[in-house]
N, CA, C, O and CB atoms as a CASP TS submission, in Angstrom:
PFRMAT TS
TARGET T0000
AUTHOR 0000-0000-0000
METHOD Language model
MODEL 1
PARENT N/A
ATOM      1  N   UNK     1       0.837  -1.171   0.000  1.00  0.00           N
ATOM      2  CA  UNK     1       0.000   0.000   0.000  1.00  0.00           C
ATOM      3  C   UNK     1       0.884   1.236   0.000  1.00  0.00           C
ATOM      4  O   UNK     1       1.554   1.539   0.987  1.00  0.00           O
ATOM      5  CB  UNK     1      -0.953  -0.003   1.206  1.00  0.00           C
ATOM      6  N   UNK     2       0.875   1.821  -0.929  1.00  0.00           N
ATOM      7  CA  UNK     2       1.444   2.900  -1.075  1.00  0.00           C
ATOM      8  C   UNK     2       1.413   4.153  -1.762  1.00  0.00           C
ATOM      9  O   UNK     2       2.182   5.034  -2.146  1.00  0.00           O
ATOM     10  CB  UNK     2       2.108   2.605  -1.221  1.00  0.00           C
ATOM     11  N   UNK     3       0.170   3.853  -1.754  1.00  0.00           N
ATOM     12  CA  UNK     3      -0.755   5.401  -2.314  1.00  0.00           C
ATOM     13  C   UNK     3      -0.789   6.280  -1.354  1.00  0.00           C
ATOM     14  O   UNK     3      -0.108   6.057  -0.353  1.00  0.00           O
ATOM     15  CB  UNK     3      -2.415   5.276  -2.710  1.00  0.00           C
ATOM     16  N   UNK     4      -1.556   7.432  -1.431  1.00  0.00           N
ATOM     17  CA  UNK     4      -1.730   8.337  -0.447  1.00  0.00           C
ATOM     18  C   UNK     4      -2.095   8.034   0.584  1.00  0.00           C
ATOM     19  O   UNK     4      -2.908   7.133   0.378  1.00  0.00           O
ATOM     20  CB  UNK     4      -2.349   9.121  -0.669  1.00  0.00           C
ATOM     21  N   UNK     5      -1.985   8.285   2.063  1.00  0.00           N
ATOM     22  CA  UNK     5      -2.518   7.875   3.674  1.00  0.00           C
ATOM     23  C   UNK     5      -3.080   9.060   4.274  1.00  0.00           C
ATOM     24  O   UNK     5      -2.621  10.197   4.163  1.00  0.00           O
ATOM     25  CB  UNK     5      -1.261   7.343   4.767  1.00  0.00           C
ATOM     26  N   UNK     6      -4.176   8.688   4.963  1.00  0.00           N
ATOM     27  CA  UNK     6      -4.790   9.289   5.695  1.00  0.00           C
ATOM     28  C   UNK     6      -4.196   8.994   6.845  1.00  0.00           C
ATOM     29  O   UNK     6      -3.587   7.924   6.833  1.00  0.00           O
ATOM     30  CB  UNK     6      -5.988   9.125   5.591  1.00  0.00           C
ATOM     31  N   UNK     7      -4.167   9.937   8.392  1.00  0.00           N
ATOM     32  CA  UNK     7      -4.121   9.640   9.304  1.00  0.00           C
ATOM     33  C   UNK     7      -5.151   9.789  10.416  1.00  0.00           C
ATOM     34  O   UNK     7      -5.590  10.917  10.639  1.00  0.00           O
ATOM     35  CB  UNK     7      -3.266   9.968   9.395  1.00  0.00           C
ATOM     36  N   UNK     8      -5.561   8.787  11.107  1.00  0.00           N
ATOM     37  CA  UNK     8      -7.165   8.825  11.871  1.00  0.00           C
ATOM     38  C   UNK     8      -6.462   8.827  13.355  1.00  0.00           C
ATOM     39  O   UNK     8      -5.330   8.599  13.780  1.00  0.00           O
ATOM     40  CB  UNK     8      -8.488   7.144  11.521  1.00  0.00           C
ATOM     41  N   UNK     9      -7.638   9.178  13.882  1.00  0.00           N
ATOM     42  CA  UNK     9      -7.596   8.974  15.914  1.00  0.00           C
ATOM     43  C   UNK     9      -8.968   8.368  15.925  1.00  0.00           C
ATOM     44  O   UNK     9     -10.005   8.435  15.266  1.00  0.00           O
ATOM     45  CB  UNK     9      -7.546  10.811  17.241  1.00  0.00           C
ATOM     46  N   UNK    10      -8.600   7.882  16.745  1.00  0.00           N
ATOM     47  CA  UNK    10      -9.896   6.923  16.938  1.00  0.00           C
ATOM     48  C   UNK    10      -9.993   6.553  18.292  1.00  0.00           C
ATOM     49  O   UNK    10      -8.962   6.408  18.949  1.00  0.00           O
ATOM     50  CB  UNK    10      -9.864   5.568  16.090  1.00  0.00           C
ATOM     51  N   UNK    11     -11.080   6.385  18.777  1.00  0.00           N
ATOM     52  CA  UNK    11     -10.882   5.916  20.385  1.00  0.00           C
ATOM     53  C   UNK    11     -11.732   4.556  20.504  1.00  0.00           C
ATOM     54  O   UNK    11     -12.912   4.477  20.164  1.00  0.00           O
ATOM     55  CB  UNK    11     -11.552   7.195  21.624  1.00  0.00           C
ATOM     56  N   UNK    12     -10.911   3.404  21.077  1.00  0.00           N
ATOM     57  CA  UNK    12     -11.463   1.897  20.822  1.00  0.00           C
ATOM     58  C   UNK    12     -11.783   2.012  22.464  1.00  0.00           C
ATOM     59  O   UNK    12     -11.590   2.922  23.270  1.00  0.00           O
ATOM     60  CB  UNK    12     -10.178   0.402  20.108  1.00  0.00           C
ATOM     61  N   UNK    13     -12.374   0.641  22.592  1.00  0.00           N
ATOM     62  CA  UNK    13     -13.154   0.113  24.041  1.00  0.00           C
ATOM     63  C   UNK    13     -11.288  -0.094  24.391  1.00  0.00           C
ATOM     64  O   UNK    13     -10.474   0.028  23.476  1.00  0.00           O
ATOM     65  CB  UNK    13     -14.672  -1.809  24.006  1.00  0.00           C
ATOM     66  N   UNK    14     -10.899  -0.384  25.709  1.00  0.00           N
ATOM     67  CA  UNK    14      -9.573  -0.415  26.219  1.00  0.00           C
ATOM     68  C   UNK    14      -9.363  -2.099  26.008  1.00  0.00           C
ATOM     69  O   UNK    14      -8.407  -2.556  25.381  1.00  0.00           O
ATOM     70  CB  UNK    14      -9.438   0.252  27.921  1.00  0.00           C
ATOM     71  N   UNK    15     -10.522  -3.021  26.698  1.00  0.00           N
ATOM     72  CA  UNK    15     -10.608  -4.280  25.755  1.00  0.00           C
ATOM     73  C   UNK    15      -9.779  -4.798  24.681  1.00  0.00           C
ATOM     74  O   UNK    15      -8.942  -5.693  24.567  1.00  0.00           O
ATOM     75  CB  UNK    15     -11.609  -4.205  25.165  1.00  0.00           C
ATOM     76  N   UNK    16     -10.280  -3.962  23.973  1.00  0.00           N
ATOM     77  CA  UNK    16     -10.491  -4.117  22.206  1.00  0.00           C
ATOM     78  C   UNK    16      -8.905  -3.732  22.080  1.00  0.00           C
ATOM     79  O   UNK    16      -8.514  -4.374  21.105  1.00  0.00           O
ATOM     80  CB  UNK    16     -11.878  -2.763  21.174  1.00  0.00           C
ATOM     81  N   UNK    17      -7.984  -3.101  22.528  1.00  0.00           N
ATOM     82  CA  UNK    17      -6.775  -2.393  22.584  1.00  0.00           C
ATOM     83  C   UNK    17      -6.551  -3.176  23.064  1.00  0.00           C
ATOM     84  O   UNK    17      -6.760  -3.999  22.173  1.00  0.00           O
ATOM     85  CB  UNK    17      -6.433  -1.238  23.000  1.00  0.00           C
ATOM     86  N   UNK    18      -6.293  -3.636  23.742  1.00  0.00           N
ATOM     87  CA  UNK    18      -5.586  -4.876  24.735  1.00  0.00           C
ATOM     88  C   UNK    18      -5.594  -6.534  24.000  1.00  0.00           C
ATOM     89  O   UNK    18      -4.683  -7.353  23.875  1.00  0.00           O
ATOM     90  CB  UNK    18      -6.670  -4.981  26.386  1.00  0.00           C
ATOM     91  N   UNK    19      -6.803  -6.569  23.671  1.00  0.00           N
ATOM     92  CA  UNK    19      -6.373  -7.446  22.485  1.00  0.00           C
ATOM     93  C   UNK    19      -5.617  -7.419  21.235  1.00  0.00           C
ATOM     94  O   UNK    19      -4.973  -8.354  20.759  1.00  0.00           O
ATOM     95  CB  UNK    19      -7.196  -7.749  22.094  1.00  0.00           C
ATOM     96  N   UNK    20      -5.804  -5.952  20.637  1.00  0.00           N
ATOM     97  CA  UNK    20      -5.427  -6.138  19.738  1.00  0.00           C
ATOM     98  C   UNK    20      -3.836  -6.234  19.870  1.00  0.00           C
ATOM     99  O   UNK    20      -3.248  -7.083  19.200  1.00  0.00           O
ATOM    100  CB  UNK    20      -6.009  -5.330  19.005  1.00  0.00           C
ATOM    101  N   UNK    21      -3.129  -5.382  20.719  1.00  0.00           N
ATOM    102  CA  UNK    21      -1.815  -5.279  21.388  1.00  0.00           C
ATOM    103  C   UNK    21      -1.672  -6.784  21.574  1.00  0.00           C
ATOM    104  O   UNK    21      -0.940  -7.247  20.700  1.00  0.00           O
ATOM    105  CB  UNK    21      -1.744  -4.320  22.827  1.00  0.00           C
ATOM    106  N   UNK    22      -2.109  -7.657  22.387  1.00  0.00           N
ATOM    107  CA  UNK    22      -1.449  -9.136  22.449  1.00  0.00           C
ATOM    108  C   UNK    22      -1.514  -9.684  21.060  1.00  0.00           C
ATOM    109  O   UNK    22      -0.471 -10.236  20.711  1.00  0.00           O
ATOM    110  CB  UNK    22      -2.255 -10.213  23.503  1.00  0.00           C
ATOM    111  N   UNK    23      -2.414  -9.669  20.242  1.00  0.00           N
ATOM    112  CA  UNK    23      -2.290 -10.168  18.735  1.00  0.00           C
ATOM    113  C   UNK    23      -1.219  -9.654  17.969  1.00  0.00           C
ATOM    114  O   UNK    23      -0.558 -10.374  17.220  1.00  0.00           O
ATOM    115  CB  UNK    23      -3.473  -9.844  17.944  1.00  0.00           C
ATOM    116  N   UNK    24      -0.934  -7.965  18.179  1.00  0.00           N
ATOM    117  CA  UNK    24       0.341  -8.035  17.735  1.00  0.00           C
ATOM    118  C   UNK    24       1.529  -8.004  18.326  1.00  0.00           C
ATOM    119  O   UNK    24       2.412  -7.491  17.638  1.00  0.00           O
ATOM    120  CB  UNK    24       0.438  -7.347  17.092  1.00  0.00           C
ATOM    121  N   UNK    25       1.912  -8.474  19.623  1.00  0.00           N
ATOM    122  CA  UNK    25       2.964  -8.957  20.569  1.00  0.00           C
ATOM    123  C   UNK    25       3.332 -10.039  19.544  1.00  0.00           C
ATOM    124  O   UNK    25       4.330 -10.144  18.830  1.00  0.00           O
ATOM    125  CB  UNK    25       2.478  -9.476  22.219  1.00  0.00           C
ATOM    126  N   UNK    26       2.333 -10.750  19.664  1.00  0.00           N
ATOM    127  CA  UNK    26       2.220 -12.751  19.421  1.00  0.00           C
ATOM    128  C   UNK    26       2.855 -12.381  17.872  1.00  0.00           C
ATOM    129  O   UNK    26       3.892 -13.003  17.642  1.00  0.00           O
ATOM    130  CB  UNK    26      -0.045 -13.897  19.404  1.00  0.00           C
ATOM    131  N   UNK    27       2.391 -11.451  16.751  1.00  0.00           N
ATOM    132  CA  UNK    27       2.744 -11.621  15.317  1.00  0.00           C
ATOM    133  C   UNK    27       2.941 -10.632  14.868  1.00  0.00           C
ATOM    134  O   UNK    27       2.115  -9.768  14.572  1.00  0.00           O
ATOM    135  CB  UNK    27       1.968 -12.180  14.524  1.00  0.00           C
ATOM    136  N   UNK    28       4.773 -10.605  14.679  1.00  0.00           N
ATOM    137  CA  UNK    28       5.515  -9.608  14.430  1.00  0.00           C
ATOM    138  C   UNK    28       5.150  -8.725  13.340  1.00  0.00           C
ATOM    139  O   UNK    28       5.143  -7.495  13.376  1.00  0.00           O
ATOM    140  CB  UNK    28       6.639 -10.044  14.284  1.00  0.00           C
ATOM    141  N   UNK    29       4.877  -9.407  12.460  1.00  0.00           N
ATOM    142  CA  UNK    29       4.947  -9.173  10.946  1.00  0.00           C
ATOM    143  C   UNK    29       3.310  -8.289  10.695  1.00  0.00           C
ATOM    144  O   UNK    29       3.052  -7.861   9.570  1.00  0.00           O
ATOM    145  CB  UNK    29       5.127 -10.973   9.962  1.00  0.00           C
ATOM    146  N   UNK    30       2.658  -8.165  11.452  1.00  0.00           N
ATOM    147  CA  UNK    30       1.566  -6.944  11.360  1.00  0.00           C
ATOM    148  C   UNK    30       1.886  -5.752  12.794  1.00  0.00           C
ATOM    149  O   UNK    30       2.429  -5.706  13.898  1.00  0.00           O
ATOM    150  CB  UNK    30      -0.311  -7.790  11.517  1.00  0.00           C
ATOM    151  N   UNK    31       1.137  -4.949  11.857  1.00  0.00           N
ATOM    152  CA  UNK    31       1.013  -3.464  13.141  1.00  0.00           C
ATOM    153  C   UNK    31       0.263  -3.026  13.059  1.00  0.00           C
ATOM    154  O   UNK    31      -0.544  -3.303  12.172  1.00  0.00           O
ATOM    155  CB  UNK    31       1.745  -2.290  13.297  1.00  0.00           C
ATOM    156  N   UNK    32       0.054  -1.991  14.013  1.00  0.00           N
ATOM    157  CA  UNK    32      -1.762  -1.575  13.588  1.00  0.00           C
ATOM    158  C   UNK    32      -2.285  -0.910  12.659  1.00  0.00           C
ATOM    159  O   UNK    32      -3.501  -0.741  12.563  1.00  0.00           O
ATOM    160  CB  UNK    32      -2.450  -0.844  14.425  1.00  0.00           C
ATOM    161  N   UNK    33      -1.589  -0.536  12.008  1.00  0.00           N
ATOM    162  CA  UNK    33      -1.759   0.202  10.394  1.00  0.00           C
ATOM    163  C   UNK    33      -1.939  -1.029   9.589  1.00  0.00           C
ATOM    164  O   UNK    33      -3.087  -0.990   9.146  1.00  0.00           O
ATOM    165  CB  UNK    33      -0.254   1.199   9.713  1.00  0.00           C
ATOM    166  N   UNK    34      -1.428  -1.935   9.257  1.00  0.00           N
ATOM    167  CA  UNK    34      -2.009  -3.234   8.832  1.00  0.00           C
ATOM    168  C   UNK    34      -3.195  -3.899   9.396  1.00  0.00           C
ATOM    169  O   UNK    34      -4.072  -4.343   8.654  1.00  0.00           O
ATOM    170  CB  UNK    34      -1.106  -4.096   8.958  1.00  0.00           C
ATOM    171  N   UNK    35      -3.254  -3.982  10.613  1.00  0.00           N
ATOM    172  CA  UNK    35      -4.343  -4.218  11.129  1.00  0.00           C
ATOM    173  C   UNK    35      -5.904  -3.841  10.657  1.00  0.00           C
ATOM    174  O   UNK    35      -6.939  -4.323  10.196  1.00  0.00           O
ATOM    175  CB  UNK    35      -4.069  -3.787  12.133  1.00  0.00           C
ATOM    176  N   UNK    36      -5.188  -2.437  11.191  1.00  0.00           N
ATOM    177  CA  UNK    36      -6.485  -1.408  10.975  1.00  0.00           C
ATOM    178  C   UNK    36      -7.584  -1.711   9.415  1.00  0.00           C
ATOM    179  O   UNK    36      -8.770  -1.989   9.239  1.00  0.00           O
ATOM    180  CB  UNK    36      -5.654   0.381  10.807  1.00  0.00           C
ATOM    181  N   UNK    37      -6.021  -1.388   8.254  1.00  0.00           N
ATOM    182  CA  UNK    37      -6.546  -1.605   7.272  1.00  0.00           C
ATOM    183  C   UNK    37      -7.498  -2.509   6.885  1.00  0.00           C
ATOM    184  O   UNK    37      -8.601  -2.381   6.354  1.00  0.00           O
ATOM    185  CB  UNK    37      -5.861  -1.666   6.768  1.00  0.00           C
ATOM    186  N   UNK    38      -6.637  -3.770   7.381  1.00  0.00           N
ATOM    187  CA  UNK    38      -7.503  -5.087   7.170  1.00  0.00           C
ATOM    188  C   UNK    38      -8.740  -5.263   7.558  1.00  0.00           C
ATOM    189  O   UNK    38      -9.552  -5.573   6.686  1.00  0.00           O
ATOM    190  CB  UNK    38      -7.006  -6.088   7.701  1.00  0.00           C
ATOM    191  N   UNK    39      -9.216  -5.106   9.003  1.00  0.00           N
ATOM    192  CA  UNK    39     -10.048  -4.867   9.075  1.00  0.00           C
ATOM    193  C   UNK    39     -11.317  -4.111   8.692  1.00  0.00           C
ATOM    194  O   UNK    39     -12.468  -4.547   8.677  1.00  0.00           O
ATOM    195  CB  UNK    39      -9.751  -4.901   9.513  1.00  0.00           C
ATOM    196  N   UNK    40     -10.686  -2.366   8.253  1.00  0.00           N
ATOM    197  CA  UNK    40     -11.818  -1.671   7.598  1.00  0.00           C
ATOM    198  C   UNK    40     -12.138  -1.893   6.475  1.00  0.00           C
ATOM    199  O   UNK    40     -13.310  -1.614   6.222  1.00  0.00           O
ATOM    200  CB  UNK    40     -11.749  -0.538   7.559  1.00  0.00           C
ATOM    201  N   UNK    41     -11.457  -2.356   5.551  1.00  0.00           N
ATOM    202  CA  UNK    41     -11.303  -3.025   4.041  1.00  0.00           C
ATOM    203  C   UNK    41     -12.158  -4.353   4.046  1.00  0.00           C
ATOM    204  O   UNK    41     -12.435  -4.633   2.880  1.00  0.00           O
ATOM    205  CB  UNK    41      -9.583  -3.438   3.632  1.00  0.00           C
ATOM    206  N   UNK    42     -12.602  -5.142   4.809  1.00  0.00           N
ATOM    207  CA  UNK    42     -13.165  -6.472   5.115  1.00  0.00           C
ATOM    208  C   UNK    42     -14.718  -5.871   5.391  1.00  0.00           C
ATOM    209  O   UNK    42     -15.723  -6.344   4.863  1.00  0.00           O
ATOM    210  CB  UNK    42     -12.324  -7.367   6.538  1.00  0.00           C
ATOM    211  N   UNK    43     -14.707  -4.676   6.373  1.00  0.00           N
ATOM    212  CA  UNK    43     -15.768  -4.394   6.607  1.00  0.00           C
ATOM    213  C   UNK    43     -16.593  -3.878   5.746  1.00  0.00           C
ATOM    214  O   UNK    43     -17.731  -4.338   5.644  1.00  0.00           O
ATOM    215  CB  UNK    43     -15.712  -3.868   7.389  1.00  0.00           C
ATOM    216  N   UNK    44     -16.142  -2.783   4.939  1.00  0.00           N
ATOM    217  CA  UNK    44     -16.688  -2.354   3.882  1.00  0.00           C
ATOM    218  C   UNK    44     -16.932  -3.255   2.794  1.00  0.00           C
ATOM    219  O   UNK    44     -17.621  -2.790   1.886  1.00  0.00           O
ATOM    220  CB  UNK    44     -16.038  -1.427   3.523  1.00  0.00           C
ATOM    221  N   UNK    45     -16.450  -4.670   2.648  1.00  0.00           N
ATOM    222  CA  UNK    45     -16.350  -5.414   1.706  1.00  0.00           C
ATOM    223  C   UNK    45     -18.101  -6.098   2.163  1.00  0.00           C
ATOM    224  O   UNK    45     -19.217  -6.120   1.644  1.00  0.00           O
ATOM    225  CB  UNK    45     -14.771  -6.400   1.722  1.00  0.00           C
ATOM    226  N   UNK    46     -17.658  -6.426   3.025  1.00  0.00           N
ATOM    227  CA  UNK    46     -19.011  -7.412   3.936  1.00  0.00           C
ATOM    228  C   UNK    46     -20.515  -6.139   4.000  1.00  0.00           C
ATOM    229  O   UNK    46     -21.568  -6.689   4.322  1.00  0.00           O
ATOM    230  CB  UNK    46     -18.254  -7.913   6.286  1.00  0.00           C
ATOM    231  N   UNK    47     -20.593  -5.011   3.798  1.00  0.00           N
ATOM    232  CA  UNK    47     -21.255  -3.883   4.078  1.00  0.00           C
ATOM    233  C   UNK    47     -21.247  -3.182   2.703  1.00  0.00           C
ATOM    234  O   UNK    47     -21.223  -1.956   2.591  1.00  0.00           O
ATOM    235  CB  UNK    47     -20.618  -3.093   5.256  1.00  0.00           C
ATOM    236  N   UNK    48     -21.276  -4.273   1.386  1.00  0.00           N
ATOM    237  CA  UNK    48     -22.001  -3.946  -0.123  1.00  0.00           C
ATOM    238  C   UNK    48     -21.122  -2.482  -0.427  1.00  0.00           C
ATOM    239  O   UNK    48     -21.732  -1.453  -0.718  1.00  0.00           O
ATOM    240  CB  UNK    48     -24.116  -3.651  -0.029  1.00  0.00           C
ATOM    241  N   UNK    49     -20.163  -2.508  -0.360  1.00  0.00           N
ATOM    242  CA  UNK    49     -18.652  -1.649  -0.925  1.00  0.00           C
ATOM    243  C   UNK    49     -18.221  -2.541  -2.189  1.00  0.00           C
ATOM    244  O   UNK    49     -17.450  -3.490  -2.051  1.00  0.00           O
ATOM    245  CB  UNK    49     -17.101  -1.650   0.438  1.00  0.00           C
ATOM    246  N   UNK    50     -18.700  -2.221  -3.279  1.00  0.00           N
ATOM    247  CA  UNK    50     -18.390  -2.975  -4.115  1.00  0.00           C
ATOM    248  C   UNK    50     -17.138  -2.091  -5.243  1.00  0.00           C
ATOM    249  O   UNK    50     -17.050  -2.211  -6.465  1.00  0.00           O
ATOM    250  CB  UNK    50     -19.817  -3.476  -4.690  1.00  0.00           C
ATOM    251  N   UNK    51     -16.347  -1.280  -4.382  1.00  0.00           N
ATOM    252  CA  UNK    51     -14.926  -0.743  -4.942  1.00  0.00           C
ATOM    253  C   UNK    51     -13.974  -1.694  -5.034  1.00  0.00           C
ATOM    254  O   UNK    51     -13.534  -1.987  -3.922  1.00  0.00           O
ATOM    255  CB  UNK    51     -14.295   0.310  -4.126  1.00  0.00           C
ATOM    256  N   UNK    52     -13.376  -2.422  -6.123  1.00  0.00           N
ATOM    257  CA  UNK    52     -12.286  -2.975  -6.676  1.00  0.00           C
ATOM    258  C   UNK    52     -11.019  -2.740  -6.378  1.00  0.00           C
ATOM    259  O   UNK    52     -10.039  -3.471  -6.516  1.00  0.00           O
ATOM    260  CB  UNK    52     -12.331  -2.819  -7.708  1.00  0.00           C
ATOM    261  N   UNK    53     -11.166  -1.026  -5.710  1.00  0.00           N
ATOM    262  CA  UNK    53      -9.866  -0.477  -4.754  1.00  0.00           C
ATOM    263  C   UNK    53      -9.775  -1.167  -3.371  1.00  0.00           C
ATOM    264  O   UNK    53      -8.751  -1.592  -2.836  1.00  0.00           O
ATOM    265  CB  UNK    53     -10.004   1.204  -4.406  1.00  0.00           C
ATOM    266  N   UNK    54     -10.991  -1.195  -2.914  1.00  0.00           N
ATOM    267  CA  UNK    54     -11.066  -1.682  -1.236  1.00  0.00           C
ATOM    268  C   UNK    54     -10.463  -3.241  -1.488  1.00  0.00           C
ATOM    269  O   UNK    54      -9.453  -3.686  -0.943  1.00  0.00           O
ATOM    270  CB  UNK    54     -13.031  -1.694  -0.384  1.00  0.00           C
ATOM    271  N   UNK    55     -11.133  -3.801  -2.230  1.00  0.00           N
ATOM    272  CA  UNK    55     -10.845  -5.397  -2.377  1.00  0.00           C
ATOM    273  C   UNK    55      -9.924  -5.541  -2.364  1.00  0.00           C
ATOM    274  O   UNK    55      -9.552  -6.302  -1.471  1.00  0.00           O
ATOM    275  CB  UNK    55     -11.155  -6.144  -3.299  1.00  0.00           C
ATOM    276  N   UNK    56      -8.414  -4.747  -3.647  1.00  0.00           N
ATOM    277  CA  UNK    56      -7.364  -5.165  -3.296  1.00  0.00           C
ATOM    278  C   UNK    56      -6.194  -4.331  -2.277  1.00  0.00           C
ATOM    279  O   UNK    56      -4.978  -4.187  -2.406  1.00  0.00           O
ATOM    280  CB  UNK    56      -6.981  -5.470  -4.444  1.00  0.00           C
ATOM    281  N   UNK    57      -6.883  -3.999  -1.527  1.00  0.00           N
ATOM    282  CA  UNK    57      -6.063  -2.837  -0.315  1.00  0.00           C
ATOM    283  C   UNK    57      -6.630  -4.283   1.134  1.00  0.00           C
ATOM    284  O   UNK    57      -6.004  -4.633   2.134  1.00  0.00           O
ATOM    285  CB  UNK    57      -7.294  -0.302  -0.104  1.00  0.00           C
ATOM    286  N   UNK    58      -7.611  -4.629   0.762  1.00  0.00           N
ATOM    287  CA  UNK    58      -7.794  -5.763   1.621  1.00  0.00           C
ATOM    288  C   UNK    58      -6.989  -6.950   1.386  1.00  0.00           C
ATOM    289  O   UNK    58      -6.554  -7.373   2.457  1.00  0.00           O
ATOM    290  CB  UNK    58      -9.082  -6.143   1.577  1.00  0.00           C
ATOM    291  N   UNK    59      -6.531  -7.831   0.124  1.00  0.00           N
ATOM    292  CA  UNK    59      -5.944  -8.483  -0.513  1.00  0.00           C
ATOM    293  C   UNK    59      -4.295  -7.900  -0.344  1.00  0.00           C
ATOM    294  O   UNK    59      -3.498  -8.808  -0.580  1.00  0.00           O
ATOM    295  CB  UNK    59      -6.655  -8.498  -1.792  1.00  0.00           C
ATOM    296  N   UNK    60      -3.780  -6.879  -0.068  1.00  0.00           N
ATOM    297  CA  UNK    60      -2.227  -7.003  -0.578  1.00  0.00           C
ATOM    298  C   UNK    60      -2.645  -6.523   1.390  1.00  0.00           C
ATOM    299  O   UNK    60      -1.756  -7.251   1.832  1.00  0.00           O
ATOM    300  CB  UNK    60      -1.119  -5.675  -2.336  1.00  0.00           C
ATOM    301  N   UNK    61      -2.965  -6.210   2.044  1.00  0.00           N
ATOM    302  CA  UNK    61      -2.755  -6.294   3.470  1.00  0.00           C
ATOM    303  C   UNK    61      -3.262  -7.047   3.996  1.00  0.00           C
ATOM    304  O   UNK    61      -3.852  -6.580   4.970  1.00  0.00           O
ATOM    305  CB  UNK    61      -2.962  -5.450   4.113  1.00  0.00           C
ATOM    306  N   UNK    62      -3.412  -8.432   3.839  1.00  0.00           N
ATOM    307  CA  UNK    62      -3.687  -9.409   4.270  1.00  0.00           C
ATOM    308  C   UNK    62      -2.771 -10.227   3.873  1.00  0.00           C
ATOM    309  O   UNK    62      -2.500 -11.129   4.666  1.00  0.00           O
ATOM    310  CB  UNK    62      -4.770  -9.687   4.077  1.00  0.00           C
ATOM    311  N   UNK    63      -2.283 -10.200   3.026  1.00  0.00           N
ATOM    312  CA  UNK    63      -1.079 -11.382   2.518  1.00  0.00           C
ATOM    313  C   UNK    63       0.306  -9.956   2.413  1.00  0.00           C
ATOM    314  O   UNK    63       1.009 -10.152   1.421  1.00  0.00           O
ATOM    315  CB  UNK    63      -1.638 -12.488   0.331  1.00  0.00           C
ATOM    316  N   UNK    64       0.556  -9.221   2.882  1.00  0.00           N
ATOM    317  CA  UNK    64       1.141  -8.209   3.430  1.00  0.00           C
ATOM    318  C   UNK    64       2.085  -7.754   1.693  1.00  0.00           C
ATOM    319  O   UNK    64       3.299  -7.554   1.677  1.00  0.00           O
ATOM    320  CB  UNK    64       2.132  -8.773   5.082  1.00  0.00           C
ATOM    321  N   UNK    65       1.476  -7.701   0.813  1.00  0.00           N
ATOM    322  CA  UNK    65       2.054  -6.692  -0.296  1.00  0.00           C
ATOM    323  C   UNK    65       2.537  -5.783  -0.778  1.00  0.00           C
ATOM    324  O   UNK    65       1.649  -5.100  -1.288  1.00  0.00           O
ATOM    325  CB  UNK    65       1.816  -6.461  -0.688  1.00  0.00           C
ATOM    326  N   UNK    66       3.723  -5.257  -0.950  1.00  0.00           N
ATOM    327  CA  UNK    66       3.356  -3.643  -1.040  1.00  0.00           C
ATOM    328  C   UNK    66       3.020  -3.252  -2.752  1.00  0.00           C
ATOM    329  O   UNK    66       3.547  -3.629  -3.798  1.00  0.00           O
ATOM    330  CB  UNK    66       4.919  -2.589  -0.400  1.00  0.00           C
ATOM    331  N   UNK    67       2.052  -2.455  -2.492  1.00  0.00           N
ATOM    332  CA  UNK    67       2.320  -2.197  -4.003  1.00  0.00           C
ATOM    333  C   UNK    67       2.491  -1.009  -4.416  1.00  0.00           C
ATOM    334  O   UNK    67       2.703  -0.794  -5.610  1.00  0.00           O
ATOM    335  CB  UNK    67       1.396  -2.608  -4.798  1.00  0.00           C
TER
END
């Protein structure tokens, strides 16, 4: 991913942070900018986003691509 970036703030449940922090303790090779992505890219996919951009911004950060 290496088009233009936005940068967000966001405020999660402390939970939800705490998990996500041990998920990426446990697996080096994501961070929360990968994370993040993946997730919002999945969501919008599942929530009739039928952009061909989202799909593969979900696709190269999930199998960690750069393109």
């Amino acid at each position: 991913m290496s088009g233009p970036m936005v940068s967000l703030l966001v405020e999660v449940p402390e939970e939800l942070h705490e998990s996500l922090q041990c998920y990426l303790d446990s697996h080096p090779a994501w961070n929360q900018q990968r994370a993040f992505c993946a997730a919002l890219s999945l969501f919008l996919m599942q929530n009739g986003n039928c952009d061909r951009r989202v799909n593969r911004i979900y696709l190269d950060t999930l199998f960690d691509f750069a393109a």
